[in-house]
Backbone bond lengths (Angstrom), bond angles and torsions (degrees), N, CA, C in turn:
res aa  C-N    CA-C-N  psi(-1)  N-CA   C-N-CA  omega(-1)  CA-C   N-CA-C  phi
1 X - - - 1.440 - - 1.533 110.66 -
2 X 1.678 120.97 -55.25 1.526 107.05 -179.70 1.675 112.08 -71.80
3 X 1.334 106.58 -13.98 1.449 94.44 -179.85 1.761 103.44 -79.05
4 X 1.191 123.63 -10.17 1.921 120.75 176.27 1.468 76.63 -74.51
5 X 1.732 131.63 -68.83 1.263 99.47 -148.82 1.777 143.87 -51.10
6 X 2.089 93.03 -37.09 1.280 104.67 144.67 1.405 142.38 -38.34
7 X 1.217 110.43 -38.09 1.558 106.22 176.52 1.362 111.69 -98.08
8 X 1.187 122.21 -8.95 2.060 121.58 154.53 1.773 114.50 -67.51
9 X 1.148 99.69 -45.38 1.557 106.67 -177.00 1.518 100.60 -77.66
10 X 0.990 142.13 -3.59 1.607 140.32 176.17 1.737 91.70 -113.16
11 X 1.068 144.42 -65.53 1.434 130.53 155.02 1.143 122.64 0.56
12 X 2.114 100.73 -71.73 1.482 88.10 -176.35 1.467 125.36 -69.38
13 X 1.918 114.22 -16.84 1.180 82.66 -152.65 1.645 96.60 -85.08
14 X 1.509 129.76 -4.28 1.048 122.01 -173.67 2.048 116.39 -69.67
15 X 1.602 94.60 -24.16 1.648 108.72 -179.84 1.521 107.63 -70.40
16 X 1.546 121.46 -41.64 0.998 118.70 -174.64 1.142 130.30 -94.05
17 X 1.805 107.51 -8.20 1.394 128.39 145.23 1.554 120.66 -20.39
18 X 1.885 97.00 -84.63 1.718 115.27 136.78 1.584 109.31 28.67
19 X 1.217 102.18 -92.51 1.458 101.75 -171.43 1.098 117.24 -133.40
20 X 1.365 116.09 72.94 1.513 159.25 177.67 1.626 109.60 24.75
21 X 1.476 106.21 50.89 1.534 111.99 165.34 1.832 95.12 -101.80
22 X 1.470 92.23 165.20 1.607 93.80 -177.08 1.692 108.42 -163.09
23 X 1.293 108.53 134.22 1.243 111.36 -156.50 1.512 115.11 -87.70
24 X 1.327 118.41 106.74 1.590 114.42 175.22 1.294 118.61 -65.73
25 X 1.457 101.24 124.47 1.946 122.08 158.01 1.078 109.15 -26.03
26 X 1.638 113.32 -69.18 1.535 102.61 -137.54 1.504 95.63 -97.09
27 X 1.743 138.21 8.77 1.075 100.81 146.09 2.031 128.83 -116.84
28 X 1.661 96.68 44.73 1.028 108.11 -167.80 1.325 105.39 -104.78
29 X 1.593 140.75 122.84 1.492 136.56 -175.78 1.301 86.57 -136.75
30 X 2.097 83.66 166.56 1.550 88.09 -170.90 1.750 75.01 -142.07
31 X 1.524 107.16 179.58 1.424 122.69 -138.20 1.530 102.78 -145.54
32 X 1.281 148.49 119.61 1.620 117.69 -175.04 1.856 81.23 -135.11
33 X 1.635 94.88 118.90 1.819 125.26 167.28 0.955 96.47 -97.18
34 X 1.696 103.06 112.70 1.501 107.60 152.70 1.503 114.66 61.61
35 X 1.225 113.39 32.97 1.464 89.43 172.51 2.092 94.74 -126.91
36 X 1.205 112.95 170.99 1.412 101.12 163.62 1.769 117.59 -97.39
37 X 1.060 102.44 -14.35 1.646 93.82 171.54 1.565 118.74 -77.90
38 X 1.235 111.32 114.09 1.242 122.19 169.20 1.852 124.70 -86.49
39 X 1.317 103.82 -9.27 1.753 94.98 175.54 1.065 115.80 -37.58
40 X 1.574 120.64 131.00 1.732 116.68 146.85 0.959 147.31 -28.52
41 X 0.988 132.35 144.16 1.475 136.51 156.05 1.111 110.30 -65.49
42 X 1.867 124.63 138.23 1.494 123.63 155.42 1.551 109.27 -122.72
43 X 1.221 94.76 164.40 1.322 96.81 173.86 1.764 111.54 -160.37
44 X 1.022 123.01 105.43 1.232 110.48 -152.00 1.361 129.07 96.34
45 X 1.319 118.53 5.37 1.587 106.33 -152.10 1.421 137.97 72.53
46 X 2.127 104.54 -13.67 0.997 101.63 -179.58 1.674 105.09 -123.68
47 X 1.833 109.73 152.48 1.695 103.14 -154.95 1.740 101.79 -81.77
48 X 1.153 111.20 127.73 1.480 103.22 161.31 1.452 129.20 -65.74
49 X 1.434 122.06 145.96 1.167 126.07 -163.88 1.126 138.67 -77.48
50 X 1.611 142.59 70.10 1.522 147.67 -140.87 1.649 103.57 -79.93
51 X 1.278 100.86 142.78 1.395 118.70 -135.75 1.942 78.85 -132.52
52 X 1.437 109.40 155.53 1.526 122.85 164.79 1.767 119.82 -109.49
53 X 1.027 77.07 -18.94 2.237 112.84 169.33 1.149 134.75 -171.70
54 X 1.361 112.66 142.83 1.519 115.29 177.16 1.716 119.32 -137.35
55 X 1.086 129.62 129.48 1.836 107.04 157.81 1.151 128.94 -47.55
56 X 1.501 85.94 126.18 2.000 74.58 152.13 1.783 102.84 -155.41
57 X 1.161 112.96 139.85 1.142 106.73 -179.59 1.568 126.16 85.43
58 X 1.020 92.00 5.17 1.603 103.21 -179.16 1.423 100.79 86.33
59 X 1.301 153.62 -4.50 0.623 153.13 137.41 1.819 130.20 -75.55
60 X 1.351 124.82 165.83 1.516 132.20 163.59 1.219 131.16 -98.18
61 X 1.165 117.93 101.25 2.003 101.98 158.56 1.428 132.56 -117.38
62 X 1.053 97.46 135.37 1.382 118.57 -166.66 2.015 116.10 -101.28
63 X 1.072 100.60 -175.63 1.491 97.63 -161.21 1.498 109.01 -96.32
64 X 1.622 104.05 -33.94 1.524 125.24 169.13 1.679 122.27 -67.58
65 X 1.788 101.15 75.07 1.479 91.68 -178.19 1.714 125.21 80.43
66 X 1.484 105.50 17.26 1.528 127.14 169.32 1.724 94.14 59.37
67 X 1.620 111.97 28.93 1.269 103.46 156.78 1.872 141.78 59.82
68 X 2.091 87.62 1.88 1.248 85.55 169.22 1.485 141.91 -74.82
69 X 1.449 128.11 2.25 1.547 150.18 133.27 1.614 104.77 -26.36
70 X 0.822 101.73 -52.67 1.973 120.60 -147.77 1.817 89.59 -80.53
71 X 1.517 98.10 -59.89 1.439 114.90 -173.96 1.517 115.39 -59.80
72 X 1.113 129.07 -49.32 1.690 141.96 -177.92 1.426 105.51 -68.08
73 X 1.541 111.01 -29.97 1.572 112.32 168.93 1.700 116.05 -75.50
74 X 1.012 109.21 -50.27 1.598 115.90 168.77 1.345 110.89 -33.54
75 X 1.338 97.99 -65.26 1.521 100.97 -178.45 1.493 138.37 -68.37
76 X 1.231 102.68 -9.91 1.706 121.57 179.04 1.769 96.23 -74.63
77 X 1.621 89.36 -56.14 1.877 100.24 177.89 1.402 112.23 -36.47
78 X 1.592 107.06 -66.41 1.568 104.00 -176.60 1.380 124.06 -63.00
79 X 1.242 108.85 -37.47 1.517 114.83 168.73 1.755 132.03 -43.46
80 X 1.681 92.46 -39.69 1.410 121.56 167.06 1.533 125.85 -55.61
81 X 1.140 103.01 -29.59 1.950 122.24 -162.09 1.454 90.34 -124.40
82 X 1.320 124.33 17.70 1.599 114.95 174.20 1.661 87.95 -111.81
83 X 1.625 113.17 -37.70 1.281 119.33 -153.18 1.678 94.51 -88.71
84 X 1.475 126.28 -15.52 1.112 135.04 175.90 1.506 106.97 -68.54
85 X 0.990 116.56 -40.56 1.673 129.72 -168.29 1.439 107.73 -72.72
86 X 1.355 118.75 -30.45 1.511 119.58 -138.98 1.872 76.25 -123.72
87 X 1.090 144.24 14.25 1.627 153.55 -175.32 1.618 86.50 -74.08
88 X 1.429 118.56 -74.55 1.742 126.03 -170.17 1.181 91.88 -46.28
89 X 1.101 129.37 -46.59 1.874 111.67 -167.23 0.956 117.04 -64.42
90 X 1.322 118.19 -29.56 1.651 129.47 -164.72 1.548 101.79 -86.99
């Protein structure tokens, strides 16, 4: 399995090479659920950066249980400071 992921992430970057897109390091992380292999990612020679969470989407995921704890809290927060803002209007 991590060796497919290796050879997709070397895929792309050679496809998108192609036609002169190019994939930045430092904002590329990688994430390992549940698995016990922890090797890095390379790409370039250089290791990509494994992460325990990240956004995306306005939302969070995390490694602990795809982070919906983490995520439903985020969102209460923002929801909170939207509903804080919009108080004078009301």
């Amino acid at each position: 399995m991590f060796n497919d992921v290796r050879t997709k992430l070397q895929r792309l970057h050679c496809e998108t090479a192609k036609v002169g897109l190019k994939i930045n390091i430092s904002k590329t992380k990688e994430m390992h659920i549940h698995t016990p292999n922890n090797q890095p990612l390379l790409l370039n020679d250089q290791q990509i950066e494994q992460v325990s969470e990240f956004p995306n989407l306005g939302g969070i995921i995390s490694k602990d249980n795809g982070g919906a704890d983490r995520d439903v809290a985020e969102r209460i927060k923002t929801a909170r400071g939207t509903f804080g803002m919009l108080n004078t209007v009301w």
